[in-house]
C-alpha positions in Angstrom: -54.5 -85.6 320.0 -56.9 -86.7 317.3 -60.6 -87.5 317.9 -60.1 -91.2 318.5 -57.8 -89.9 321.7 -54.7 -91.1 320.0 -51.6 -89.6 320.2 -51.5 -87.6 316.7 -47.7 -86.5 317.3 -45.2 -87.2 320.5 -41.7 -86.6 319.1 -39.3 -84.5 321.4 -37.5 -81.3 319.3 -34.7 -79.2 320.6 -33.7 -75.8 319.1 -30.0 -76.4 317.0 -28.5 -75.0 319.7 -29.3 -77.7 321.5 -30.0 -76.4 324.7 -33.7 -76.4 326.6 -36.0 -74.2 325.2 -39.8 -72.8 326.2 -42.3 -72.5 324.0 -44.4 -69.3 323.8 -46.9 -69.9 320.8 -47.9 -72.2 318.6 -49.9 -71.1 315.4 -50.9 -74.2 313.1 -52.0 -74.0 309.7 -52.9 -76.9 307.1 -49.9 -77.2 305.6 -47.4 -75.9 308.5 -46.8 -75.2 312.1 -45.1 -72.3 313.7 -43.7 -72.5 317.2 -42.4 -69.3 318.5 -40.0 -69.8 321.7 -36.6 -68.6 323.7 -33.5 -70.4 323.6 -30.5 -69.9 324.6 -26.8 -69.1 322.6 -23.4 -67.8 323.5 -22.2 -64.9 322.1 -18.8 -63.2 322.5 -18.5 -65.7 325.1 -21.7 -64.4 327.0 -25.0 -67.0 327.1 -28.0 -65.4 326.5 -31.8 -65.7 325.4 -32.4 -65.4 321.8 -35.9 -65.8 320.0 -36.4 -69.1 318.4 -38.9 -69.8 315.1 -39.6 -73.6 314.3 -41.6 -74.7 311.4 -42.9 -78.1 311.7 -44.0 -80.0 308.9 -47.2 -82.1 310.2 -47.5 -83.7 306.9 -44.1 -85.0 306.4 -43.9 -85.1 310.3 -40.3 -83.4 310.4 -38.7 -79.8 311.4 -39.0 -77.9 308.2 -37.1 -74.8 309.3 -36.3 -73.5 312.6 -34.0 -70.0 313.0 -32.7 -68.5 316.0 -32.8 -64.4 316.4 -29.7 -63.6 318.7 -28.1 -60.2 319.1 -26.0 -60.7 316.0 -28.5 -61.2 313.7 -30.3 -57.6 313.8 -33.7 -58.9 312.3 -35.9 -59.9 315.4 -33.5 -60.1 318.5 -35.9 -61.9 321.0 -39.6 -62.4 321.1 -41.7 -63.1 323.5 -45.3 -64.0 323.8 -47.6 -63.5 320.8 -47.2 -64.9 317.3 -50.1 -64.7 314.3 -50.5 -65.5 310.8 -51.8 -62.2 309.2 -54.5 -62.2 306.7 -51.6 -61.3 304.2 -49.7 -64.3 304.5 -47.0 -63.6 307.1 -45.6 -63.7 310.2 -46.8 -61.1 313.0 -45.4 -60.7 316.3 -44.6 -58.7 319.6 -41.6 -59.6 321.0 -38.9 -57.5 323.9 -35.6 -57.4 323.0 -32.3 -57.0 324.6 -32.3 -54.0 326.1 -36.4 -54.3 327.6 -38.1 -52.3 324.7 -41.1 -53.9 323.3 -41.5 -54.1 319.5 -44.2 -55.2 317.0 -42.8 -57.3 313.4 -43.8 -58.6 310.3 -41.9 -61.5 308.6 -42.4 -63.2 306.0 -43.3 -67.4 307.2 -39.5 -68.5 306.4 -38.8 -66.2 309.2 -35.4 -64.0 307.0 -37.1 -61.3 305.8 -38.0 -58.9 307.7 -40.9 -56.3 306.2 -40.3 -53.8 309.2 -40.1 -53.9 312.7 -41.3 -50.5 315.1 -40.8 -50.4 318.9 -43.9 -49.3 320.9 -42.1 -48.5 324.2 -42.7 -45.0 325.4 -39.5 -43.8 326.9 -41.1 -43.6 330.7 -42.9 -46.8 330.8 -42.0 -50.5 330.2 -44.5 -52.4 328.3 -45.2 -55.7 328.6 -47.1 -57.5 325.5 -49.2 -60.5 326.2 -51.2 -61.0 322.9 -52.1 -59.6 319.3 -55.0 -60.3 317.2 -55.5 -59.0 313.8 -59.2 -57.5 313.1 -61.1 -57.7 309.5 -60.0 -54.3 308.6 -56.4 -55.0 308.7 -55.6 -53.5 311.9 -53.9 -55.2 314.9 -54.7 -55.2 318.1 -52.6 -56.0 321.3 -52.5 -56.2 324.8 -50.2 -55.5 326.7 -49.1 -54.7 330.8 -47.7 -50.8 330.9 -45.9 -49.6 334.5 -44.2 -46.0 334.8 -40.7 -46.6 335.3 -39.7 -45.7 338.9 -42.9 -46.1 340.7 -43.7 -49.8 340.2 -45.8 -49.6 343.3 -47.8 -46.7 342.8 -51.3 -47.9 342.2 -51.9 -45.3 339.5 -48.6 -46.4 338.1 -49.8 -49.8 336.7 -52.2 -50.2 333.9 -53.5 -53.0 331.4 -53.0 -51.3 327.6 -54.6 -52.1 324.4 -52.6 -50.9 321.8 -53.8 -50.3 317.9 -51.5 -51.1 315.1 -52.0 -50.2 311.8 -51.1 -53.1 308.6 -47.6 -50.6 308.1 -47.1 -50.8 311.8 -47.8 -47.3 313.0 -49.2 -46.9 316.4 -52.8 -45.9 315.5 -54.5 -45.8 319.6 -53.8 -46.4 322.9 -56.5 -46.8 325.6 -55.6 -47.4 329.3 -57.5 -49.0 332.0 -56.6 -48.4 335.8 -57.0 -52.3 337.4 -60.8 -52.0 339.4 -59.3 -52.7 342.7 -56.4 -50.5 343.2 -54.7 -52.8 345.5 -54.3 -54.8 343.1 -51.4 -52.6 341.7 -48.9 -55.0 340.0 -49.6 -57.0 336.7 -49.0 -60.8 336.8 -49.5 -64.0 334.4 -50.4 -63.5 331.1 -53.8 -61.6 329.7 -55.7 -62.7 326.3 -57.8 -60.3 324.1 -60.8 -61.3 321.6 -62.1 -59.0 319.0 -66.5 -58.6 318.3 -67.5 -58.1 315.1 -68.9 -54.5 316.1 -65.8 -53.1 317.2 -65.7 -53.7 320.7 -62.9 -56.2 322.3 -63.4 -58.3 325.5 -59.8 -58.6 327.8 -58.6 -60.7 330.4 -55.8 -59.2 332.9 -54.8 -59.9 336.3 -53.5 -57.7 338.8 -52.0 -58.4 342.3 -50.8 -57.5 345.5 -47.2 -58.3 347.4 -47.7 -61.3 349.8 -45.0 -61.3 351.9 -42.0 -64.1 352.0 -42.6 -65.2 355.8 -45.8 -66.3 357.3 -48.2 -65.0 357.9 -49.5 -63.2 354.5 -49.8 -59.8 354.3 -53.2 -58.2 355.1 -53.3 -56.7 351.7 -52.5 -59.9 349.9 -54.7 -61.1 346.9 -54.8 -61.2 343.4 -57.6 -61.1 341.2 -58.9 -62.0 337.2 -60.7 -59.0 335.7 -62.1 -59.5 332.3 -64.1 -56.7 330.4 -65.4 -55.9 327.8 -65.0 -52.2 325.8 -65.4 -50.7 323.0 -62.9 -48.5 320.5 -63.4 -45.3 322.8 -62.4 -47.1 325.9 -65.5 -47.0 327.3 -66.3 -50.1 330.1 -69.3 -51.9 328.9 -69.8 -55.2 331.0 -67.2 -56.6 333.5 -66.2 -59.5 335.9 -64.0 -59.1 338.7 -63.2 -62.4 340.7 -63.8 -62.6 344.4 -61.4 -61.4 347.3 -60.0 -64.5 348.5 -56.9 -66.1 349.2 -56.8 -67.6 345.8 -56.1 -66.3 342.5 -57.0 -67.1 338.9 -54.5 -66.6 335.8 -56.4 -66.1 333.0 -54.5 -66.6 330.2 -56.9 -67.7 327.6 -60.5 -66.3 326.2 -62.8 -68.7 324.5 -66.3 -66.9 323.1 -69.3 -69.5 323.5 -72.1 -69.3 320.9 -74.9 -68.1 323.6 -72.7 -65.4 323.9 -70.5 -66.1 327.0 -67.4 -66.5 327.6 -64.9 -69.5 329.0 -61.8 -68.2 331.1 -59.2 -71.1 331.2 -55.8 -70.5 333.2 -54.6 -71.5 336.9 -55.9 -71.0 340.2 -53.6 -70.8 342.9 -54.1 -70.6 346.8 -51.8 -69.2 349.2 -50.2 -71.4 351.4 -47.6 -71.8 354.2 -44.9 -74.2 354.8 -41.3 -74.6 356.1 -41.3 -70.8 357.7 -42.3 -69.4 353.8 -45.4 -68.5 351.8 -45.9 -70.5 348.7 -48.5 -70.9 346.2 -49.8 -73.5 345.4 -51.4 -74.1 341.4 -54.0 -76.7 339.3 -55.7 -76.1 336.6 -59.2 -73.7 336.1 -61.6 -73.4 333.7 -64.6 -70.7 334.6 -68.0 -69.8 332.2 -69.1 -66.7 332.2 -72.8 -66.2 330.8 -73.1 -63.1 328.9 -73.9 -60.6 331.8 -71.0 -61.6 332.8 -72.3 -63.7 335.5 -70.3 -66.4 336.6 -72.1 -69.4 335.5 -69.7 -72.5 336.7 -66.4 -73.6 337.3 -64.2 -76.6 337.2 -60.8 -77.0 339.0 -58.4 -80.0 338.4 
C-alpha cells in the first residue's frame, strides 16, 4: 500500500502448478521480490508439498520467475519459514524436507544453483526453524523449536534453540533455553529473533499447555509469549513473560523502537467453549515493551 493509502499492487498469482499455495516469506528488494511458499505437485502418482520460489517483478509488475522444489528435483526439496537476502547477494534459507530433517541453504536469487545445503537435525531431536537473520560478521543466526524425540511431553524435553551458522554453513553454536514456566512444555506459533549491535540477540517464543477437546479446559491450560533478551554465552539478560490467563499471544514478529523498546505484533487468542468443544478464538495484537521490558501498552483489533 503506498503512502497515499492506495492500492500499490492487488493481482492474484498461483504457483504453475496451479493449485493453492501459502505463502511463508516475502523478502523485497528494489529491483525484485522474493516470495518463499508450499505448493502442492503429484509425483509418481502421489500429491505432495513442494517448496515454491516466486520472483516478482514490481517494476514491470509481472512474475519474473517462479520454481517449484519437489522430491525429484534434489536441490531444496521443501522449505518452510525463513527466507533472506545475504549480504553476498543470494538466497538463504531454512527449510524441512521430506523426511522431517531441518536444513539451512544458500542459492543463488534465480533459485538453480545451489551453493550447498547442510542439515542441522541432530539425530534425537526434531527441530523446528522459525527465522534466520544474518549478523555484520557474516554469520547467521536462527531460531528454531527443538523437542527430544519420544518424550514430547516431558517438560525438560522442549526447548527454544538459537542456532549459529557460519557464511560456509557449518554449525558454529548452539544455546538452549528451557521455556520459564515449565508447564508450558510444547512450542506453538511461530518465534522471531533480532540481532544488537553488541552481540546480544533479543527472541520471541511461545510455549503451551494441552487444553482439553471437551469443556471444561484443563486446569493446566495456558499459553504464554516469552521474549528475552541474551547474549552469545546464553546468558538471560532482561525478559518478559505474559500473564497467566486464559488467553494467549503469538508472537511472531519483533520490531526494535528507537528509545530502545521493543513492539511484539502477532495474535491473541482466548479460550472459549461452544457446541460441547473448546475452541479458540483469534484477532489481532500488537504489544510495546519499554526497554526494562515493561509492558508499556497494547492494542487488540
Amino acid at each position: 500500500v503506498s503512502l497515499n493509502a492506495q492500492h500499490y499492487h492487488n493481482q492474484v498469482y498461483r504457483s504453475d502448478t496451479n493449485t493453492a499455495s501459502l505463502l511463508r516469506s516475502i523478502v523485497p528488494t528494489d529491483s525484485m521480490w522474493y516470495i518463499a511458499g508450499v505448493t502442492t505437485v503429484v509425483e509418481d502418482s502421489v500429491q505432495r508439498n513442494a517448496g515454491w520460489l516466486l520472483q516478482y517483478d514490481p517494476i514491470e509488475d509481472n512474475i519474473a520467475n517462479q520454481r517449484i522444489y519437489s522430491d525429484t528435483t534434489q536441490i531444496l526439496d521443501l522449505w518452510n519459514d525463513a527466507l533472506i537476502i545475504t549480504r553476498e547477494g543470494n538466497l538463504a534459507c531454512m527449510g524441512i524436507d521430506y523426511f522431517g530433517d531441518s536444513f539451512f541453504a544458500v542459492l543463488n536469487t534465480d533459485g538453480d544453483v545451489l551453493t550447498y545445503k547442510h542439515y542441522i537435525t541432530p539425530n534425537d531431536t526434531s527441530t523446528y526453524t522459525k527465522q534466520i537473520k544474518q549478523a555484520d560478521d557474516g554469520n547467521y543466526y536462527a531460531v528454531a523449536a527443538v523437542s527430544i524425540t519420544g518424550t514430547s511431553l516431558d517438560p525438560e524435553s522442549t526447548r527454544i534453540c538459537i542456532i549459529k551458522i557460519s557464511p560456509s554453513g557449518d554449525i558454529l553454536k548452539q544455546l538452549n533455553f528451557a521455556f520459564p514456566d515449565p508447564i508450558c512444555n510444547s512450542f506453538m506459533g511461530s518465534s522471531d529473533i533480532e540481532l544488537l549491535p553488541n552481540g546480544h540477540f533479543i527472541v520471541s517464543a511461545v510455549g503451551g499447555s494441552f487444553c482439553g477437546v471437551y469443556p471444561p479446559p484443563l486446569a493446566t491450560c495456558r499459553t504464554r509469549t516469552w521474549i528475552f533478551e541474551a547474549d552469545s554465552l546464553g546468558n538471560i539478560l532482561k525478559q518478559y513473560l505474559s500473564p497467566e490467563t486464559d488467553r494467549y499471544i503469538d508472537a511472531r514478529k519483533l520490531t526494535l523502537t528507537h528509545d530502545g523498546g521493543i513492539l511484539f505484533s502477532g495474535t491473541e487468542s482466548f479460550v472459549g467453549e461452544g457446541s460441547g468443544t473448546i475452541y479458540f478464538r483469534p484477532r489481532q495484537y500488537i504489544g510495546k515493551l519499554d526497554s526494562t521490558y515493561q509492558l508499556e501498552w497494547e492494542y487488540v483489533n
